[in-house]
N, C-alpha and C positions, 0 to 999 in steps of 0.2 A: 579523474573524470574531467575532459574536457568541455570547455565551455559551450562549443558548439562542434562540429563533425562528428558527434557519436552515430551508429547508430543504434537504435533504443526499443528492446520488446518491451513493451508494456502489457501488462495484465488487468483487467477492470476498466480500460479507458473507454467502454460504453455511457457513463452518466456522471456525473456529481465529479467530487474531487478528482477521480481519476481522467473524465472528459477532460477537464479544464487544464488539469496542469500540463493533459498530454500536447494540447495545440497549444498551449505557451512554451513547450522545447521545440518543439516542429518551427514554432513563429522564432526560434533561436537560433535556429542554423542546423537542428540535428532532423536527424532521419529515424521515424517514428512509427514501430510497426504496432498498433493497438489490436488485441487478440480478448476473444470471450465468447461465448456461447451463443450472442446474437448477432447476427451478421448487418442485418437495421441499424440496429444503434452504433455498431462501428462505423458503418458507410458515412452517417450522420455526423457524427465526430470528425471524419474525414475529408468530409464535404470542404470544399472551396480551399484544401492544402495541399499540393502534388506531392509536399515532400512526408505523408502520411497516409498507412497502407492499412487496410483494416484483412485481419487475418482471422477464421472462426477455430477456438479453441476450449476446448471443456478442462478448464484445470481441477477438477476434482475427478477425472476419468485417469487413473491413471498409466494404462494401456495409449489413450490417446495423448497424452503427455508427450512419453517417448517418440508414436507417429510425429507428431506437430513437430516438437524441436528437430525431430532430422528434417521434414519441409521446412523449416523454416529458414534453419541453416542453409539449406539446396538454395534458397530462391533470396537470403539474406549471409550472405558469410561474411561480412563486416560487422556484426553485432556484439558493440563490446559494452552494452549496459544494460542491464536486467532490473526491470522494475515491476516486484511485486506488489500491487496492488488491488487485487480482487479481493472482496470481502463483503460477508453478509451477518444480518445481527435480529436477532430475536430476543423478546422480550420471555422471560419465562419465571411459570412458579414451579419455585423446589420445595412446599411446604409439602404437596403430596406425591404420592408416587404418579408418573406421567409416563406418556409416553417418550421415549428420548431421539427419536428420528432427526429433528432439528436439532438438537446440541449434537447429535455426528455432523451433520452436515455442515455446521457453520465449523467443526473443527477441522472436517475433510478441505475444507474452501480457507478457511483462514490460516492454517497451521501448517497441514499434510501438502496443498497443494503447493506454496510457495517453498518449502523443503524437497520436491521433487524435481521443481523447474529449477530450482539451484544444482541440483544433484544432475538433473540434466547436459545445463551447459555450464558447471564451472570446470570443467578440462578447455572447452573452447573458449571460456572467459578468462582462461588464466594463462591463456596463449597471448591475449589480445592484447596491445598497450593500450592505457587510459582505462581500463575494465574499472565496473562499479555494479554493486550491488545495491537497490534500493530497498527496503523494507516497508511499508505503510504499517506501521502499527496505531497506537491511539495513547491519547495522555490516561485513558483506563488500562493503560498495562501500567500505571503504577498507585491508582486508587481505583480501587472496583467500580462498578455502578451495579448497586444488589439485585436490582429486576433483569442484567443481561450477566448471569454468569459464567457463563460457558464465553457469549462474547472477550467479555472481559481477562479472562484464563490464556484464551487463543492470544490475546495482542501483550500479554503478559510472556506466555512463552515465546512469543518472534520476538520480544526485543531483547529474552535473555540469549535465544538464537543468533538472534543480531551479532550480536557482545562475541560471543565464542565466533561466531564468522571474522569477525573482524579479527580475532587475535590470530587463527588460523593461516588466515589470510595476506596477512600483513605482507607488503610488499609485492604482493602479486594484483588482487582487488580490491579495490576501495568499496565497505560495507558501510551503508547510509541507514540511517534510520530518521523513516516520517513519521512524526508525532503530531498529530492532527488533535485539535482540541473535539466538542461540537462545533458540527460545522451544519449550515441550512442544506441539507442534502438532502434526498428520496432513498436512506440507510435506512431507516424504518417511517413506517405512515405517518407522512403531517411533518416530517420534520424540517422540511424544507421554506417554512413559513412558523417555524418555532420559535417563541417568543425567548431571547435571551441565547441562542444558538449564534452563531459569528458567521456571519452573509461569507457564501461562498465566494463571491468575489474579494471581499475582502481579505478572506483567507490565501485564494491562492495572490493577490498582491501580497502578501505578508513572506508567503514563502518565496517568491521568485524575489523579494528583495535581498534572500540571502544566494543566490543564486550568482555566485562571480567567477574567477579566474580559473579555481579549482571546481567548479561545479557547484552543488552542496557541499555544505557541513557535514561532518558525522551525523550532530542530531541538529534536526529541523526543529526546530522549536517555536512555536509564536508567541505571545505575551497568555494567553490565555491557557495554553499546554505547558505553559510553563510552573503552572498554580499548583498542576497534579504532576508534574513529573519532579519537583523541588517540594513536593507535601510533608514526605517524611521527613528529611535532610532541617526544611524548618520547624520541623515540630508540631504539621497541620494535619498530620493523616487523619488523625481520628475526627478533626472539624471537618475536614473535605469529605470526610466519609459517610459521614451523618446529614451534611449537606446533598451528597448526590442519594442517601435513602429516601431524604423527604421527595424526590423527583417519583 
């Protein structure tokens, strides 16, 4: 991945982590097309960048999947990075039996759809030079958090996804993986003013500080994603775990 002249579909860059890091690559030299189901908040996002296109996309539709990436290709054929980032997170009890509508949904959006949009264009990504795959998953794909576990499960399966992508892949795409800690986002109510969450700003300065010659890292990691994704490895999973219960 190149430092700058990509250009870049991104997924989720309507709000929160994904708004923000998307106009920090567009502010880098690359060409940023942010794609989601509201056409508002992409414009928004796009607002006061030329070199940033807001494109409307339902990545859990999967009929429209395949429509979108042939337009998108039509109207982008230079696009050699793929940034999965759309995701959504509920809170849920499994003590009794429920309805399960929402644990599909968050796995159609977090799991099924970013494995379509790969499956989509990696023939065209693996034509491209500099081609990279981004992942967003979360530092709960390696300690849970008990009240979101379907969340949890989803960002657990994309980064063993990740893993087999990347081995797959070797030499042809570069597979990235974002490990985003908590971050003050609007992922679920209030939390974007959550007492002990890591200010969005701070966060995306933390990752664009790893952001050099080659792009990203494999794994993005900040000091505080780094607590759960090093929990086992130091012997903390069961503290980290019982910590994120009492939450």
């Amino acid at each position: 991945m190149k430092p700058s002249g990509n250009t870049i579909l991104f997924t989720g860059g309507g709000s929160g982590i994904g708004r923000e890091l998307a106009r920090e690559l567009a502010d880098r030299g690359n060409t940023v097309i942010v794609a989601g189901r509201r056409l508002g908040a992409l414009e928004e996002t796009c607002a006061g960048r030329p070199s940033m296109h807001a494109h409307v996309l339902d990545v859990s539709d999967a009929a429209g999947v395949a429509r979108g990436v042939e337009e998108l290709l039509a109207r982008y054929p230079a696009i050699n990075v793929l940034v999965n980032n759309a995701g959504i997170m509920d809170y849920e009890d499994v003590t009794n039996r429920r309805d399960l509508s929402a644990a599909a949904s968050i796995i159609e959006t977090n799991l099924l759809a970013p494995i379509r949009l790969t499956d989509a264009l990696i023939e065209h990504l693996s034509a491209q030079q500099d081609a990279a795959i981004v992942n967003t998953t979360s530092g709960l794909a390696f300690v849970p958090l008990p009240k979101a576990p379907t969340y949890s499960a989803t960002k657990a399966a994309l980064h063993s996804y990740s893993v087999s992508l990347r081995a797959m892949l070797a030499g042809k795409v570069r597979v990235i993986e974002l490990i985003p800690p908590a971050v003050q986002t609007e992922l679920t109510p209030g939390q974007s003013s959550r007492e002990g969450y890591l200010p969005l700003a701070t966060y995306i300065d933390q990752v664009m500080a790893q952001y050099g010659e080659s792009g990203f890292p494999d794994e993005v990691l900040v000091p505080n994603a780094k607590v759960l994704r090093e929990a086992e490895k130091n012997d903390q999973f069961e503290q980290v775990l019982a910590m994120l219960s009492r939450l």
